[in-house]
N, C-alpha and C positions, 0 to 999 in steps of 0.2 A: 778270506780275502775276496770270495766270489760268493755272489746266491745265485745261481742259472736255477736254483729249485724256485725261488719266491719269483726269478723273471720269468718264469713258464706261467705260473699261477695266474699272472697277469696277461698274456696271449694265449690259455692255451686253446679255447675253441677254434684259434686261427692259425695253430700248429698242427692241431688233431686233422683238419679239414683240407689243409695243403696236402699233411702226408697222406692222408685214405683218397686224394685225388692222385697221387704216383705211382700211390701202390695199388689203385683201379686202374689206368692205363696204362704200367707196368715199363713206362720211357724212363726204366733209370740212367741211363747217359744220356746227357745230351738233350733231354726232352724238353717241354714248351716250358717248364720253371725254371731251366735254366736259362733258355733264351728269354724268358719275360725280366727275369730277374736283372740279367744285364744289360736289358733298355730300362727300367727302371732306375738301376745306381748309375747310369748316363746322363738322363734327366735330374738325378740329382744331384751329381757332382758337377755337373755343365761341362762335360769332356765327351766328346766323340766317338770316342773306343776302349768300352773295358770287354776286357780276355778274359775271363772264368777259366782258373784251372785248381788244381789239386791242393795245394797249400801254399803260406806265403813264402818257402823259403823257394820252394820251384820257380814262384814268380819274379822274385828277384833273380834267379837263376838267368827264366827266358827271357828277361830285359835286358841281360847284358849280353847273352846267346842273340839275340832278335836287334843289335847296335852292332852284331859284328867286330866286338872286341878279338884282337887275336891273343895268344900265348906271350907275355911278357911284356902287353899292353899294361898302365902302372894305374889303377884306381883309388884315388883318395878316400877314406870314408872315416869314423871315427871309432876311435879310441873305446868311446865309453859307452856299449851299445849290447845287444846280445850278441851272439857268435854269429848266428845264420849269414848277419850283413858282411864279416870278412869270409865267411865257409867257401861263398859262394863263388865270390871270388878266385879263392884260391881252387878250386874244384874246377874250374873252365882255367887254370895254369895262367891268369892273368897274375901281373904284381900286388899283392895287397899294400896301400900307402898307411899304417894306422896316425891320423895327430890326436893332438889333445880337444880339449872341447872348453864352450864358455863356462865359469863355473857359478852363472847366474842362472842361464837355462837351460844345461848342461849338455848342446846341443853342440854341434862341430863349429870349431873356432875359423872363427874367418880368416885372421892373420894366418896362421897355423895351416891354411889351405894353402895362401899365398906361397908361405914359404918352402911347403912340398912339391911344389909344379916342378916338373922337370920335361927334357923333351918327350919321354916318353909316356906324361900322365896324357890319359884318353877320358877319364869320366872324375865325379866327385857322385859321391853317393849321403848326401843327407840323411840323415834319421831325425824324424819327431818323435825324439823321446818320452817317453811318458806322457805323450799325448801335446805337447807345446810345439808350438812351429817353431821350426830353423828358419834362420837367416835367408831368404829366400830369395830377394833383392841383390844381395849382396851376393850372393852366391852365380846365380845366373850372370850379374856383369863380367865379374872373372870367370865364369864360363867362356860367354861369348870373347871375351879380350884372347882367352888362350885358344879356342878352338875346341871344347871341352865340352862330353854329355855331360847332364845331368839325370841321375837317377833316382829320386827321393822312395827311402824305405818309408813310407806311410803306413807299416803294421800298428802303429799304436795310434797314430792319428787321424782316423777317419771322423768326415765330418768339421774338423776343426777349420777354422776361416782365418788365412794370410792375409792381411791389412799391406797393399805395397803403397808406396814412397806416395802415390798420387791420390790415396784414401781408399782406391777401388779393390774389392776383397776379392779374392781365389778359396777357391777349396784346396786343402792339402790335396797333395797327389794330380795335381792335376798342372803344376807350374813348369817343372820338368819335362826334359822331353820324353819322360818315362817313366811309370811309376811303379812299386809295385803295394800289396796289402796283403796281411791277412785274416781271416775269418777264424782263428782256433777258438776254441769257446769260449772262453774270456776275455775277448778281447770287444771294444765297445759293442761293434757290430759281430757279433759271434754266431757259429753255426753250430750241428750239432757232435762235430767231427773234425777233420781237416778240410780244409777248404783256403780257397784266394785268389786273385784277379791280379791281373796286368791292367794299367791306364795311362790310354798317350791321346796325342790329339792328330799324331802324323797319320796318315791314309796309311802310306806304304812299311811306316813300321809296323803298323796294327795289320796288316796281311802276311807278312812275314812273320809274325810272333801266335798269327792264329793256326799257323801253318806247322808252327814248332811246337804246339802243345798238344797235335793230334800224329803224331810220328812223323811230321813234316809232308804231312797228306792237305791237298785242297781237293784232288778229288782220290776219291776208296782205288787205295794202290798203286797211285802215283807218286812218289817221294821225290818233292822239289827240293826239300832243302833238310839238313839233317835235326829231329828233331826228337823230340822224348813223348812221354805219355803223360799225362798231365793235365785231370778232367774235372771240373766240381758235378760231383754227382746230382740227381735232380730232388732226391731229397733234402741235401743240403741248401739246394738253391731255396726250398720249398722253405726251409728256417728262415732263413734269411731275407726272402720276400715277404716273411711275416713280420720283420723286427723292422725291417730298412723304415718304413714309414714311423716307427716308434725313435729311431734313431737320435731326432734332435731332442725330443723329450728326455729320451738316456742322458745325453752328454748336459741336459740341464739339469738333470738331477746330480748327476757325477761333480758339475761345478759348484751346486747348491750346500753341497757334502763338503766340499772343499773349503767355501768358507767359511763354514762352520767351524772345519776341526783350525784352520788359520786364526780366527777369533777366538781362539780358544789356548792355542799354541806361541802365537807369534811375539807375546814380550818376552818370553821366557830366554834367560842369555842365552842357555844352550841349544837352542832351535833356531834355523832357519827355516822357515816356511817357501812353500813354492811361489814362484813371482811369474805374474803373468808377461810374454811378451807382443805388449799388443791388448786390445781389447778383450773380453769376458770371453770371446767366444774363440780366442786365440789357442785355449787349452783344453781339451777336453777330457784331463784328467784319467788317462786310461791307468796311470798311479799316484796317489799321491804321496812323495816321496819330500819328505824330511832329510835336512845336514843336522848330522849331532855334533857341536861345537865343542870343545874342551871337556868331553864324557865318553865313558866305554860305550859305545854304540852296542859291541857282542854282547856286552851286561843287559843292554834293556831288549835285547831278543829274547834273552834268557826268560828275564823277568815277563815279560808280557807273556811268552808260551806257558808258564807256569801258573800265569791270569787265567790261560785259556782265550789270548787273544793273540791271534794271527798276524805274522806281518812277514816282511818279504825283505832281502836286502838285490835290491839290483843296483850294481853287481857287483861281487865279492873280490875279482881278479880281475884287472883291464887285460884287454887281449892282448894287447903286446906281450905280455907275461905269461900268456896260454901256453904250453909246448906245442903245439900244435904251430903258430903263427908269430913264437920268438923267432929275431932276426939281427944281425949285429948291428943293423944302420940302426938300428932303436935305440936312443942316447934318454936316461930318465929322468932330465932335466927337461925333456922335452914333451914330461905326460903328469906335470907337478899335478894338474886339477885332478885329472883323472886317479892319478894314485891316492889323491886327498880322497877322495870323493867314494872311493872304495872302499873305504876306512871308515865313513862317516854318514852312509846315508840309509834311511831306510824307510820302506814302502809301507803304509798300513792299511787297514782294508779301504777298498773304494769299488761300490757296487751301485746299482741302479733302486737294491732294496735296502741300502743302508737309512737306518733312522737315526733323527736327533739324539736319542736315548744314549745308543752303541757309541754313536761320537762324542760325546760326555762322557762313557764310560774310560772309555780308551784313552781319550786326552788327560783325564782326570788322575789314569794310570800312569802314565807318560811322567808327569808330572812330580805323581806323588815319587815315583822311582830318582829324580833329578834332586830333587829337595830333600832329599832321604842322608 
């Protein structure tokens, strides 16, 4: 699904040469690649303030920890997503809200937002899934109409560019008044570990949430505000200030990949291919994930692992239906796409060193399994 071996091949004198600089000045926390690193992804996201901490689920954590959500404050987010985005949620004892989602970019349903507000919603939490922008326009006016954060989970979306209503683009993560990401190592921008950042454009949130990632320390052992441990180490910054500047190159070979295996995929009845929302640069492909229309979708996992070709199903159970975050207000007339969509989709590889060849092969398979 991933080659991090063939993406090394292609950096590694500028991997070798970061790390034997951290591991000569020995500043594993905190040291100058991690501060270079995060004026770096500032300049290129064109936002103010990014927070370097420990991993992306932390960071979505201190975004809502760092809004001063309290216990039983109610957060919208969606349905069709990995767990981290409701975990975290429920872990700081706010409401988790799950809705359904659009079942063209399978991203949180704007009606469906509408219709969950209640007095007690405080935020909506977006995911760009699979790398495609959510609704982002739309989402912030019913923010602002209700009084409402916005928190967009951007794990899978970095780099990708929101096209708004007036032509002028944003980077994901960066339209909200809060972001968070992360770095695990398959993800576009990847480190060599865990890792991930906070990003807002507020002055005073970003002091408060840099505050919450060091034991709620501004200065050594004074605790202003209560806060957890929460650090990207400087070798990992050290990866990732080697990749950051390869970044848009990634997400154009990832899109390059993409319509390939679309041209290759897209008349067939039983496939839906992925739809862009928005211009080329809308998606950045962090999966490319296929609907299998009127076919066993678990048949052609089968079959393709038995090719010897990888693929992925995100994701097999919507959360609603987790034990973990079942709840009685959940009525499932109310998560139709999402239980479709559970049933029907599935991820095949999409890497920075995928070639023509593999996506010919695999299509070829796809295929031959449907017409079978």
């Amino acid at each position: 699904m991933v080659d991090l071996v063939g993406q090394y091949a292609g950096i590694k004198e500028e991997i070798n040469n970061s790390f034997n600089e951290v591991l000569e000045n020995a500043a594993f926390i905190n040291g100058p690649q991690v501060h270079a690193f995060q004026k770096e992804l500032e300049e290129y996201l064109a936002v103010k303030h990014v927070i370097p901490c420990a991993n992306g689920t932390d960071a979505l954590q201190i975004a809502m920890m760092g809004l001063g959500l309290k216990p039983g404050d109610e957060v919208i987010t969606a349905d069709f997503t990995f767990a981290a985005t409701v975990e975290v949620i429920a872990l700081l004892q706010l409401t988790p809200v799950l809705v359904d989602v659009d079942p063209v970019s399978f991203n949180i349903d704007i009606e469906a937002i509408k219709k969950a507000i209640t007095p007690k919603t405080k935020a909506i939490v977006p995911v760009h899934l699979f790398g495609q922008t959510a609704d982002m326009d739309a989402i912030m006016t019913i923010a602002k109409e209700h009084n409402l954060y916005v928190i967009e989970d951007n794990a899978q979306g970095i780099g990708a560019n929101y096209t708004h209503a007036d032509g002028s683009k944003s980077k994901t993560g960066t339209i909200g008044h809060v972001s968070s990401t992360s770095f695990f190592p398959s993800k576009n921008l990847g480190c060599y570990g865990d890792g991930g950042a906070i990003f807002t454009n507020d002055d005073a949130l970003a002091h408060t949430i840099r505050g919450i990632v060091n034991h709620g320390m501004y200065e050594r052992y004074h605790h202003d505000v209560v806060g957890v441990n929460s650090r990207l180490d400087s070798l990992q910054a050290a990866v990732l200030r080697a990749k950051l500047p390869h970044l848009d190159t990634y997400n154009a070979k990832r899109l390059a990949s993409a319509k390939k295996y679309t041209e290759r995929l897209q008349n067939h009845p039983n496939i839906i291919t992925p739809s862009l929302n928005g211009d080329d640069d809308s998606h950045v492909f962090h999966q490319y994930t296929l609907v299998i229309k009127d076919a066993n979708r678990d048949e052609i996992v089968k079959f393709l692992n038995a090719e010897g070709i990888p693929c992925g199903v995100y994701y097999p159970i919507p959360l609603h239906l987790q034990k973990a975050y079942r709840d009685a207000r959940y009525k499932e007339e109310d998560f139709t796409v999402t239980n479709r969509l559970a049933k029907e989709v599935i991820s095949l590889p999409m890497h920075t060193e995928l070639e023509e060849e593999q996506i010919n092969y695999i299509s070829e398979k796809i295929l031959q399994f449907l017409d079978s």
